[in-house]
N, C-alpha and C positions, 0 to 999 in steps of 0.2 A: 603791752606798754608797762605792766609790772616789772617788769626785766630793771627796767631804769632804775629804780628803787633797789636793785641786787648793787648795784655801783653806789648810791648814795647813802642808804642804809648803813652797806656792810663796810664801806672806807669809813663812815664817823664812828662806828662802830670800833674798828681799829683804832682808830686816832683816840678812842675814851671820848669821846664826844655826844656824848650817852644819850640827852635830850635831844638833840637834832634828829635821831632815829627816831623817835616819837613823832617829830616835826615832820619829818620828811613824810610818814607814812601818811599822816595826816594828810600833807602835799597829794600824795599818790592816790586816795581815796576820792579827795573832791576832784581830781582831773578826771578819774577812771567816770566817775557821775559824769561828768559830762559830758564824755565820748558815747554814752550808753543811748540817748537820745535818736542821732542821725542812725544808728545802725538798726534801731525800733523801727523806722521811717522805712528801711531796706527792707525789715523783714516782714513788713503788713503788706508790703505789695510786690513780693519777692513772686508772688502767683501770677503776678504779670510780669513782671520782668524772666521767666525762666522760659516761659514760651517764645519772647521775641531771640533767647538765645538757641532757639530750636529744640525746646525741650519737650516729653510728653506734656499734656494740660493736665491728666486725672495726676500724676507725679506731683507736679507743681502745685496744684492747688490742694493735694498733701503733704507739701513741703512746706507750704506757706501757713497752713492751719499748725503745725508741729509748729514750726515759728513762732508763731504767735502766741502761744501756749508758755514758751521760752523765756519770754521779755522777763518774770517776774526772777527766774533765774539769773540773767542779765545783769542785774543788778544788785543782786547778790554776789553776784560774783565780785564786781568793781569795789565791793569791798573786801572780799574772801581772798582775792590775790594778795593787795599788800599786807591783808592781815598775818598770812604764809611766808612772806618776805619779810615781813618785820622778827617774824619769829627766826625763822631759817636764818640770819643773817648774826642772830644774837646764839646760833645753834642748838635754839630750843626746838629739841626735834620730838622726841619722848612725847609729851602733848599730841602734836598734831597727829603721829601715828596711832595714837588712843582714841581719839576723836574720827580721825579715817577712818577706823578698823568700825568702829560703833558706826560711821552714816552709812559703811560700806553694807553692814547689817540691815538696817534702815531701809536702807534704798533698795536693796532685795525684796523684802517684804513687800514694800509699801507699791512699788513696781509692779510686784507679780498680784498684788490682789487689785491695784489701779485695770489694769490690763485684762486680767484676765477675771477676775472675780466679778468686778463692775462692770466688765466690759464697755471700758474708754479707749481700747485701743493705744494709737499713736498718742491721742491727746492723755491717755492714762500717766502715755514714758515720760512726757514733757512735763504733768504736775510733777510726780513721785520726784523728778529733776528738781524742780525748782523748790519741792521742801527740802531735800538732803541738802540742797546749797545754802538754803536760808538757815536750817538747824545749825552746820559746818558754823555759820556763821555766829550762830547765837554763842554756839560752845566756844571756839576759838575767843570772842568779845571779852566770854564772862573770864576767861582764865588771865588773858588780855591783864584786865581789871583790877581783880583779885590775886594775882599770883604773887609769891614775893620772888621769882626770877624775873619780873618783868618791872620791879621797883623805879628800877633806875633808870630803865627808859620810856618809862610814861612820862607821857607830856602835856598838859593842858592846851585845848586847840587855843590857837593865838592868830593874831594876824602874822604870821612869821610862817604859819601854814600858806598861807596864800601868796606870800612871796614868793615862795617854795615852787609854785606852780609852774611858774617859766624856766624856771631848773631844769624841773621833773620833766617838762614836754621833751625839752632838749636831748633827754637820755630816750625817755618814755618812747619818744616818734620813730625812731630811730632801731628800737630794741623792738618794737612791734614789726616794723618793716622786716628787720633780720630774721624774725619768727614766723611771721605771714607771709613773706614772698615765698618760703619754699611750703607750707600748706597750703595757701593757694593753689601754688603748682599740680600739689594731690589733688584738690577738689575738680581744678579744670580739666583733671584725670578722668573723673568721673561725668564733666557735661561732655568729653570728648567721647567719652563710649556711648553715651545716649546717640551718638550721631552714626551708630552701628548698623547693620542690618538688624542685627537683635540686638536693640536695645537694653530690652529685660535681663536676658543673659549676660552681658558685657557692662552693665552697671551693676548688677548683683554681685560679679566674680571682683570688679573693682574695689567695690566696698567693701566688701569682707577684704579683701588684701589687704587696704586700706586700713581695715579694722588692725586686722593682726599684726600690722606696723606698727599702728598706734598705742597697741595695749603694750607692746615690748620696748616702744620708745620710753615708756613710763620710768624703766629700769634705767637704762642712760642718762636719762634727763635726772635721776638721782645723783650719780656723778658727777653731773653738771651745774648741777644748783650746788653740790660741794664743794667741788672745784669753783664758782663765783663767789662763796662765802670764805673759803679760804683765803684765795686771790684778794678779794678783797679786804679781806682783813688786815690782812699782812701787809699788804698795800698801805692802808691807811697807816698799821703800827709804822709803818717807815721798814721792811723786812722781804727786799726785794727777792733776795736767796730763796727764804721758807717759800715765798709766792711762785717761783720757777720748782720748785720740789713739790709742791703741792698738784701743778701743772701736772708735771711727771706721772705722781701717783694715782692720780686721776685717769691718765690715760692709760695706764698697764693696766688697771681696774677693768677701765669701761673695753679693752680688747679681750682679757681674759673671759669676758661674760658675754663679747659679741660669737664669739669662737664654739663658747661651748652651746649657747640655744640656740645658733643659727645650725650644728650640727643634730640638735635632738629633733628641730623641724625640717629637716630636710631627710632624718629616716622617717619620720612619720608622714611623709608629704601624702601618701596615698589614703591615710585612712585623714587628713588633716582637715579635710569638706564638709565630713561628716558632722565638726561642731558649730557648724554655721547651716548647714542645709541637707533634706534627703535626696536632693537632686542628682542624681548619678551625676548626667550630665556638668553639673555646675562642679560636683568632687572631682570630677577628673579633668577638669580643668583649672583647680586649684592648685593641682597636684603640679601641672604644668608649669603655673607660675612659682612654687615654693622656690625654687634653685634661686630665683632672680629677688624673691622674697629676703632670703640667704643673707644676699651680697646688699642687697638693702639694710638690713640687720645692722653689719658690721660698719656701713659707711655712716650710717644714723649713730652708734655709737660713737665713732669719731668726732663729729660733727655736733655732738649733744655735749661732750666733756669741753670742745673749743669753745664753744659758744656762748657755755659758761665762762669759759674764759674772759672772753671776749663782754661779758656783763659785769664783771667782776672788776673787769681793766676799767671798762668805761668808753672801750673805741667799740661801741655797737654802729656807727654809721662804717664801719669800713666793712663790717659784718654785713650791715644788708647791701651795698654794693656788688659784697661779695658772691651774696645770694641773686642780688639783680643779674647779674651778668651768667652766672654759674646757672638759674633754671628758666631763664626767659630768652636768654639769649641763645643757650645750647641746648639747655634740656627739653623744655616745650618743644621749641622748633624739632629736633629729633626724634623726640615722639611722634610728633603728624606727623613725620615722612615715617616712619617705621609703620605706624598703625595703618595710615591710610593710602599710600604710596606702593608702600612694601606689602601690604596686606596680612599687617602680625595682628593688627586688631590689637585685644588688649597687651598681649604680651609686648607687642610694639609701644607701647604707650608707657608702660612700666620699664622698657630698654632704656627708653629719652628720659626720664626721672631719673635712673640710675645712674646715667651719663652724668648727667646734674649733680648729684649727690655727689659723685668722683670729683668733679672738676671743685666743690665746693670746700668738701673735706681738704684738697692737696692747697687749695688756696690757705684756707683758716689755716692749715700747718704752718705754709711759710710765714705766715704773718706773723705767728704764735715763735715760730723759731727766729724770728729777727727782733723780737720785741728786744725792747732795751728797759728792762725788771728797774734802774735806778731812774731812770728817767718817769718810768711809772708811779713810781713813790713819791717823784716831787707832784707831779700834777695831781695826786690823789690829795696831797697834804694842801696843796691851796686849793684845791675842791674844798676840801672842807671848813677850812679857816679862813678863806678868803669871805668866802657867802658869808661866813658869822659875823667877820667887821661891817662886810657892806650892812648888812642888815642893821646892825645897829644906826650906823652913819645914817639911813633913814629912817628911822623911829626917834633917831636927835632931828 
């Protein structure tokens, strides 16, 4: 739901609408609190709800205990997002990567003695989580605060935050959807291998894919939060041109990087098992899946730079549409018949994702290529100056 805040942020931003970004975040803050509640609720009895999904019980009631360990994280977060957006959107980047690099440090430690020293186990990963997100938090606050890059768009909470909220949902809902329909997809990757012969096997190789997707989505997803801050900037300044060249640059970026590390994983496919497991077994079935790994790579890159796009514009409902249709409608369904029909098991499972990802990526293109950049500029510009009359009109 942070996503929405990449569109309101970074257009007042543009427009020099300075305080409203302060306002806005504020917005984003108290919505994110309140979503964090109902999904507390999912995850204290996520130990029962994963068996009625035909999942193991000793799993689940290890899933459910890491969960719960989680919550304090949770909450942290709902403010460590837009506190990352408010920044990002003003392009104060410098910070945050001083602050990452240090909890990155942190949470090493603090991890490996949780876990292993203390022996806490699962529940050790889930505190060490939830300090680094809480610390993240404190640092990012104090610079927040004190900084003098941040002068001018601090903003004292007001009730102008809380009007802000039916905004924020509007983007918020919408930009969540676009993000969680296609990781959902992943996750139901993984209760669909529990329904394996070998479970353990076929949720192990998943997750670690899984994993390896997610640590290299991190590099696009940079792209993409730049390409949204750009776009939107420019947007707001009234700079449809710069906002379509930004696009561009963005995406020669995020292929030139999908190209070269989906080639350095795919020579290493054989030894690549090894840093997740000594399972022979599980490594050379890693190895199998790298190729498709690959092609994952490059469609997530595309996909990562659009998307920001598409946060940056403010049409995130076309995005999750896009995504609805693109991994529930073709991709899931082709996974079960590959996996369970076809007998590929996980590799079937990870074909039907892929699928998905293809149809998604060529969607978001066309969209991305028909946009019309001057038409974008007006609605960004009474996005933001519109909300500022009304708001007044009701505080007269």
């Amino acid at each position: 739901m942070a996503g929405g805040l990449e569109t309101l942020a970074g257009q007042a931003y543009g427009a020099k609408q300075y305080q409203k970004l302060g306002t806005y975040t504020y917005s984003a803050i108290i919505s994110l609190i309140i979503m964090c509640p109902p999904i507390c609720v999912l995850w204290i009895f996520i130990g029962k709800l994963l068996p009625v999904l035909g999942q193991d019980t000793l799993i689940s009631q290890e899933a459910c205990k890491y969960s719960m360990w989680l919550i304090p994280a949770l909450f942290g977060g709902a403010v460590l997002k837009p506190l990352t957006r408010y920044l990002q959107t003003q392009s104060v980047i410098l910070p945050m990567l001083i602050t990452s690099s240090f909890i990155l440090c942190f949470h090493t430690i603090s991890c490996w003695t949780l876990v292993y020293k203390l022996h806490l186990g699962q529940k050790g990963a889930a505190i060490a989580f939830c300090l680094s997100t809480w610390l993240n938090v404190i640092l990012l606050g104090l610079y927040v605060k004190f900084s003098s890059a941040c002068e001018k768009t601090r903003a004292p909470l007001s009730r102008e935050a809380l009007y802000g909220i039916g905004e924020f949902f509007r983007l918020g809902v919408p930009s969540a959807i676009m993000v969680c329909l296609k990781w959902w997809s992943m996750e139901l990757l993984l209760l669909l291998s529990g329904l394996f012969k070998n479970p353990k096997l076929e949720t192990s190789v998943l997750s670690i894919c899984l994993t390896i997707s997610t640590l290299h989505f991190t590099v696009p997803y940079g792209f993409g939060a730049a390409a949204s801050t750009r776009v939107s900037n420019e947007l707001g300044a009234g700079n449809p041109q710069l906002a379509r060249m930004a696009v561009l640059v963005a995406l020669f970026l995020a292929g030139i990087e999908s190209v070269i590390v989906s080639s350095g994983l795919f020579l290493s496919r054989q030894v690549l098992g090894y840093a997740y497991s000594n399972d022979r077994q599980v490594v050379r079935y890693i190895s199998v899946m790298t190729p498709l790994i690959c092609l994952s790579f490059i469609m997530d890159s595309l996909q990562a730079v659009l998307s920001g796009v598409a946060r940056g514009s403010g049409w995130q409902k076309i995005g999750a549409y896009i995504n609805l249709g693109s991994f529930y409608l073709v991709g899931l369904p082709v996974a079960a018949l590959l996996g369970f029909l076809a007998h590929l098991r996980g590799k079937g499972l990870w074909i039907g994702i892929l699928a998905g990802s293809f149809l998604q990526s060529v969607l978001l293109s066309i969209v991305t290529a028909c946009t019309d950049w001057n038409k974008q500029v007006t609605k960004a510009r009474e996005r933001v100056f519109d909300r500022r009359s009304s708001v007044k009109d009701e505080e007269k």
